[in-house]
N, C-alpha and C positions, 0 to 999 in steps of 0.2 A: 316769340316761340308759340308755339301749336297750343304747349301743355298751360300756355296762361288764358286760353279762349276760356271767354264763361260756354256756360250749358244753351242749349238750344230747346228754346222754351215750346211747349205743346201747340201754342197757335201758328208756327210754320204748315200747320194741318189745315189750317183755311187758305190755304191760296187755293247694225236693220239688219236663212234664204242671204247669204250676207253679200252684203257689198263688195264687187271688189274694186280693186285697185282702180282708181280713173285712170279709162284710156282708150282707144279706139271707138271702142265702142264700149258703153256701160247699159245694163238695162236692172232696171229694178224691180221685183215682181210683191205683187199683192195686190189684191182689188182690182188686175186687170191694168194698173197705170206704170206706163215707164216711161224712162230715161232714155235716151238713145244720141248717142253722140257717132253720127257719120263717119267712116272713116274718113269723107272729106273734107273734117273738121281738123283734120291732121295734116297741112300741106305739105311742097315742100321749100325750100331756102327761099322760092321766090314766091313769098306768103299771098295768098289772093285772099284774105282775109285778116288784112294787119289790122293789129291792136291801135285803135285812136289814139292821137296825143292828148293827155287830161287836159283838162282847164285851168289855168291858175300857175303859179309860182312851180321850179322844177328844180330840183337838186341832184348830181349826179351819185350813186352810190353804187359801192361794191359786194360783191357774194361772191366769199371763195366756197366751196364742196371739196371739204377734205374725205378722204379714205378710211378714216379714222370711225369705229363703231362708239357708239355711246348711249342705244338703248334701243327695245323692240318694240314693235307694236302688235300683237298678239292676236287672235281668234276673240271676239267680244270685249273690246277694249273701251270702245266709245257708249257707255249704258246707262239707264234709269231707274231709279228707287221712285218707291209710292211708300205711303204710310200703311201698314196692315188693315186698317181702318177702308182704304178704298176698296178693301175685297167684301164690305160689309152694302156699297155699292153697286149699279147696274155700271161697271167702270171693263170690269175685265171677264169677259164672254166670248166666245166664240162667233158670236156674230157681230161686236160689233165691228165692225167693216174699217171704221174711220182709224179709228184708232189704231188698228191692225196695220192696216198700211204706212201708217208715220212709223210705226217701230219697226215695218221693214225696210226701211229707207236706212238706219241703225244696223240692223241684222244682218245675219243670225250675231244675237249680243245675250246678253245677262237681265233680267230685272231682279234687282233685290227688293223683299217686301219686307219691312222692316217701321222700322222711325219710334216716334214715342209711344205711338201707339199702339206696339206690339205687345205692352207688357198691358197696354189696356181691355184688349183683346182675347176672350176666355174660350179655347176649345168646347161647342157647345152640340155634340155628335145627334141628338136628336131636334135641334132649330131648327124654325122654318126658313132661313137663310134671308142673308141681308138685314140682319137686324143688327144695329147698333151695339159694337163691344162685344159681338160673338162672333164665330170662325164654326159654322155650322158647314157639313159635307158637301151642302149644294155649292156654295159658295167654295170651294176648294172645287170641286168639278168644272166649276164656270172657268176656276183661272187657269185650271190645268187645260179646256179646252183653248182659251187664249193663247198661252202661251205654245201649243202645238200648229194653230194657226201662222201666229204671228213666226216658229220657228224659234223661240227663243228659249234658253234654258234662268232658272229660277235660283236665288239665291229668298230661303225661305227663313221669318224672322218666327221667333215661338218666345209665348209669355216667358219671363221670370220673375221678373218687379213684382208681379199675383203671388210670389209664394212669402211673400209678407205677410198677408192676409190670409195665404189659404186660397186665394181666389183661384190658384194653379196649382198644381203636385209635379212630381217628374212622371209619375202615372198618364196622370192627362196629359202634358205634352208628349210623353212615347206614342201614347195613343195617337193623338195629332200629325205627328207625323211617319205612324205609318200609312195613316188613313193615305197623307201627301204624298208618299212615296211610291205609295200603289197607282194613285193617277197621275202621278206627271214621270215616274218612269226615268226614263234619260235625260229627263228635260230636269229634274230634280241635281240640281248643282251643290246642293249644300244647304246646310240645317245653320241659324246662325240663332244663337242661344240668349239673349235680354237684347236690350239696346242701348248704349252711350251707358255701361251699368257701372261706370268709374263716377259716377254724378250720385250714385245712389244714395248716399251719406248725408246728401245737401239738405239742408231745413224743405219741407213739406214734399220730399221724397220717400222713397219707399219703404229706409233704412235709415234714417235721420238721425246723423249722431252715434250712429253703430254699426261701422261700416270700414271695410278695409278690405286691401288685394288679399289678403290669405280668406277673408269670410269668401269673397266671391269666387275664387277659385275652389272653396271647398262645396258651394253651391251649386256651380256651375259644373263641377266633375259630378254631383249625384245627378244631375238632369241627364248630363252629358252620357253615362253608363248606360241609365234606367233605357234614354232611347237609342241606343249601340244595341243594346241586351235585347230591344222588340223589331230592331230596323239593323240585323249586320250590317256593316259595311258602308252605311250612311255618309258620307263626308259632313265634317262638323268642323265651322269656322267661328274666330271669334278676333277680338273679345269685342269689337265695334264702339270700340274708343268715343267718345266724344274730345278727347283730349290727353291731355300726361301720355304722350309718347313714348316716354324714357322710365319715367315710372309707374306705368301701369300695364300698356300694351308690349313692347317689350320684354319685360319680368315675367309676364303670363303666358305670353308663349313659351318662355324658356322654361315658364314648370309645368305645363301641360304635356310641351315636346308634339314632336310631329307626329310622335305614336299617336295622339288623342287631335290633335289638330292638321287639318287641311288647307286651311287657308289664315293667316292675320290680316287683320282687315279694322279699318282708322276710319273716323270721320273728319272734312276738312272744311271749315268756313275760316275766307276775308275776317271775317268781324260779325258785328251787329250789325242786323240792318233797319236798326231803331236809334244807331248813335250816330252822332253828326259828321262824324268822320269818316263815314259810309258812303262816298261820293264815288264820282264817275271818275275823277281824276286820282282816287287812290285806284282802283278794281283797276287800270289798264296800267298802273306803274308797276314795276317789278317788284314781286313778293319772297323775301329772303326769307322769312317765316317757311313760304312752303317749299324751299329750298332746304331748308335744315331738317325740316322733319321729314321731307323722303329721305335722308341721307339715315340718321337714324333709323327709319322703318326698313329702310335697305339692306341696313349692316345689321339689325337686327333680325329679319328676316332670313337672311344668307348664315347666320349663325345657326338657326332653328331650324333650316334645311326647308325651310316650304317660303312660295313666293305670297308676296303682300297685295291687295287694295286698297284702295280709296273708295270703302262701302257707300258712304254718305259725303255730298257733297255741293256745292254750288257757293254764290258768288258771297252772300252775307245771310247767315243764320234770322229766325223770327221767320221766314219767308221771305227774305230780301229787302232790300231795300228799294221802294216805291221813286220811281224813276231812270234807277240805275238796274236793279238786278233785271227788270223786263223791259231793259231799254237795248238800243243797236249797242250798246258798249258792252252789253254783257256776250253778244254775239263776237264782238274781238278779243272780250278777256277766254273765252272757254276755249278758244283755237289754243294759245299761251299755255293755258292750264292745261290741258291733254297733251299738248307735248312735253311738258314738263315733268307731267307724271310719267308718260312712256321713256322722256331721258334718265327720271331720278328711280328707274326697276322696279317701278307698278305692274303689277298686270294686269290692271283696269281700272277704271274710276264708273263710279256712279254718282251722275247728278240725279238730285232730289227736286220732288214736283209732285203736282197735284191740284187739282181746283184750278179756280177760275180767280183766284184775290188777284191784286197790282203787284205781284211778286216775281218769284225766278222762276216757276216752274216752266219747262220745257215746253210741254205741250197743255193748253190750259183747257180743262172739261167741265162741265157743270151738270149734274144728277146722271152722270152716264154719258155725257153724248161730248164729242171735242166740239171744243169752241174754235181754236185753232192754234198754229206752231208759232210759240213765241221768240224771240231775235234769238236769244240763247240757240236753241235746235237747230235753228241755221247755221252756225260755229257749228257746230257738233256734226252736222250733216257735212260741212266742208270739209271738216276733220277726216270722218270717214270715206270721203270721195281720195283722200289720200294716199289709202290703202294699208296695208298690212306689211310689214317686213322688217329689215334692220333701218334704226335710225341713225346717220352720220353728222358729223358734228360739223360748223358752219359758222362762219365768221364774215358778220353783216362792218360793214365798212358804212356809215350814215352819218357821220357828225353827230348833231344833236340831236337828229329826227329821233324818236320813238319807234323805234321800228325792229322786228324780228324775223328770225329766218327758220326755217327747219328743211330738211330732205330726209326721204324714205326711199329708199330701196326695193323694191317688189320683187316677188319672188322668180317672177319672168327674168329681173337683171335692169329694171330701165327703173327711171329713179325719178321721183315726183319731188315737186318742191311746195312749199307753201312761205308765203310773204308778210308778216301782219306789218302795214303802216295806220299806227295812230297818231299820229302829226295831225291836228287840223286844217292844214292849207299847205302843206307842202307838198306836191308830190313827186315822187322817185323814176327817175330814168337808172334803171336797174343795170349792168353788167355782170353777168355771174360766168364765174369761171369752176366747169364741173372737175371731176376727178379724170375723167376720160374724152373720149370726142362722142356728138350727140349728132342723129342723124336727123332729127325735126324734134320743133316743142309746141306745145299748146298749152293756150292760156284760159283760165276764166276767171271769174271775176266776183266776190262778196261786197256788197256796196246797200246805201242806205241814201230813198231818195223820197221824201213828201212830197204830196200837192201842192208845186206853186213855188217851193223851195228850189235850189240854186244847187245845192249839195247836200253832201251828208252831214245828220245831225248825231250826235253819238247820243242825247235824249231820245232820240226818237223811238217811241214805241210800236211804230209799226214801217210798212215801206221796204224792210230788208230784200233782198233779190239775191241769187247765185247765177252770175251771166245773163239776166233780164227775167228770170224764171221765181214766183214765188212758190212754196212749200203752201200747197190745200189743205184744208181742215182733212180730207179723204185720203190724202200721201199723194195728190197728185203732182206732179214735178216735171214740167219739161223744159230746159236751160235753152237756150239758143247756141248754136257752135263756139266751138270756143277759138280763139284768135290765135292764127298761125307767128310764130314769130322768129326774128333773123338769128338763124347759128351760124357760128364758122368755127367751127373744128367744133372745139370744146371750147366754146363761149356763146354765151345766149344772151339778147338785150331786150327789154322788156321794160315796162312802166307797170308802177303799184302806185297809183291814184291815191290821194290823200283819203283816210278814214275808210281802208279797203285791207282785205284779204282774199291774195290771187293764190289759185291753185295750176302752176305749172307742171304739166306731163310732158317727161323726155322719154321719146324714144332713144335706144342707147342701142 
């Protein structure tokens, strides 16, 4: 369960204008670079651009597409957390270019700024900005001009761990965030009050030893007032769980109420990614852990009348685990995990990043400038080439293979599928039988191929592709067409290549 993860220790700190739906044609704007898929990437029955037959060993499998709804996928669903600490940073500016373009590949999405280092972080109104542990106005103009760029809206993290010390008041944070509110305007998504502040209690924490859900609620309502009372109208989420589901983040919504709260919002890690059982073979096995706690966050959420996140998140806590969280495998775990979340009544997830360590982060930077999009963000990118709509419920037919299925719906009416096989040498000769009849489908394709190698590695740290196309440090992306393939009525045949997730668009 969720509520037994230890705390996510402070060194995780060293490590898209929105998308729509894949189909006809996609283009993505930022920097000048897009996407463009032909309409003659769409044939018809008699495909002039069939899908190859994979290499290797082939097992026939089934996909039924029931009628049946079982979860959405919303406006800003697929998004990214930084630690407050990056705003301190030449990280988030209005010029810088690179970066702007990968998060519109995401967009229009969320960033929450947040992590441990928000309670280390001192509103400091006269800084000369970018200086370490302050949150000086230049630095809030930089990310407000970012995020207007990039088109993104902001889920904004403010000390409270400081008022142990004094280091914070509710004063200074109202302050804080009206300064934020004046520059980011609409893009200002919400005010989110400490961080993981159910840890606070822990030996060399903030409150050690003296610490409980009535103190922090009673704390967190004088912050929460003081900045209501200088910024009306604010949206103010919380409580940003690091854990205890059942007893901490649920109980606290239910005594805040939706009067004082906007959003509930949870942090999720696998595990450590310092313990030995932080492998590649657990991240891609099925996780009932996060099975259970959407279910809880759900029922707890639908109780309190306001919808829930997944604030903070990625593969294994500490910054990942070196090998696995910035390996191809974490590019097939996060496909799983985002529908997972949009099945179990999320309305978004943010994965956590930052820096340039051997870790999870998405997109990895060093003093300002991207270095470039790690396997993860390629899941994530597929994820969103998916699209937005209702999710229907899907029953994979595979024997033993390792393999998943999901379909989305879009708001046009024609219905995208995604595939993950992580079988290492098997791969799937697919039959899927939709809800309705389908007038063409097209195929692409998430695959992992080294120098010199024979196939995919699920180690592999770099090599990732979406249909032969790599993700540029700049956002630049351009796929190769995607492969026509054979319907008759309502049935579609297709292969999912061993250690691959394809993205099927039906026209319907």
């Amino acid at each position: 369960m969720l509520s037994t993860s230890p705390l996510h220790r402070p060194t995780r700190r060293q490590l898209l204008k929105g998308v729509a739906a894949f189909s006809t044609s996609v283009l993505f704007s930022g920097c000048n670079k897009a996407l463009t898929m032909s309409a003659s990437s769409i044939g018809p029955q008699a495909a002039t651009n069939a899908q190859p037959a994979p290499f290797g060993p082939v097992s026939q499998a089934y996909l039924n597409v029931s009628a049946s709804k079982v979860g959405v996928i919303g406006p800003g669903f697929a998004c990214l957390s930084y630690e407050k600490s990056a705003m301190c940073e030449p990280l988030f500016t209005g010029v810088n270019t690179d970066l702007i373009g990968l998060f519109q590949l995401l967009g229009p999405s969320v960033l929450r700024v947040g992590g441990n280092s928000v309670d280390e972080c001192v509103w400091t109104p006269e800084g000369p900005g970018q200086t370490p542990s302050q949150i000086a106005p230049s630095d809030v103009d930089a990310l407000a001009a970012f995020l207007k760029q990039a088109g993104w809206q902001c889920i904004y993290g403010i000390n409270l761990g400081g008022a142990a010390t004094g280091a914070t008041t509710p004063a200074l944070a109202a302050a804080e965030v009206a300064y934020v509110a004046q520059k980011f305007g609409s893009a200002l998504l919400g005010i989110e009050i400490g961080n993981e502040c159910d840890g606070y209690g822990a030996v060399g924490s903030y409150f050690a030893g003296n610490w409980s859900l009535a103190q922090f609620e009673s704390l967190w309502e004088d912050f929460r007032s003081t900045i209501v009372a200088a910024v009306p109208g604010v949206s103010v989420t919380g409580p940003a769980s690091g854990s205890n589901v059942s007893t901490w983040t649920v109980p606290f919504g239910q005594s805040v109420t939706s009067r004082n709260l906007s959003l509930l919002t949870q942090h999720y890690y696998r595990g450590d990614g310092e313990s030995a059982t932080s492998t590649i073979d657990n991240l891609i096995s099925a996780d009932s852990n996060l099975v259970n706690c959407l279910s809880l966050l759900n029922a707890g959420a639908q109780s309190i009348g306001v919808p829930f996140r997944i604030g903070e998140c990625n593969s294994y806590f500490d910054g990942g685990a070196v090998g696995v969280s910035d390996a191809y495998a974490s590019a097939l775990w996060v496909v799983d995990f985002l529908f997972n979340c949009a099945q179990g009544g999320a309305a978004g997830v943010n994965l956590h990043g930052g820096g340039d360590a051997d870790g999870y982060t998405p997109i990895a930077d060093n003093n300002g400038a991207v270095v470039e999009a790690r396997p993860i963000f390629y899941g994530m990118t597929l994820f969103t080439l998916a699209g937005q709509g209702v999710v229907y419920q899907t029953n994979l037919s595979a024997g033993r293979i390792n393999a998943t299925a999901y379909a989305v719906k879009n708001s046009n009416g024609d219905m995208n599928l995604v595939v993950v096989n992580k079988d290492t040498t098997q791969n799937l000769q697919l039959t899927i039988s939709m809800p309705q009849s389908v007038n063409s489908a097209n195929l692409v394709t998430m695959t992992q191929l080294s120098s010199g190698a024979t196939g995919p590695c699920l180690s592999a740290t770099s090599g990732v592709t979406i249909q032969n196309a790599t993700i540029n440090a700049n956002g630049g992306f351009t796929p190769s067409a995607g492969y026509d393939l054979t319907v008759n009525g309502s049935q579609i045949d297709c292969y999912v290549p061993a250690l691959s997730a394809v993205l099927i668009k039906t026209d319907q």
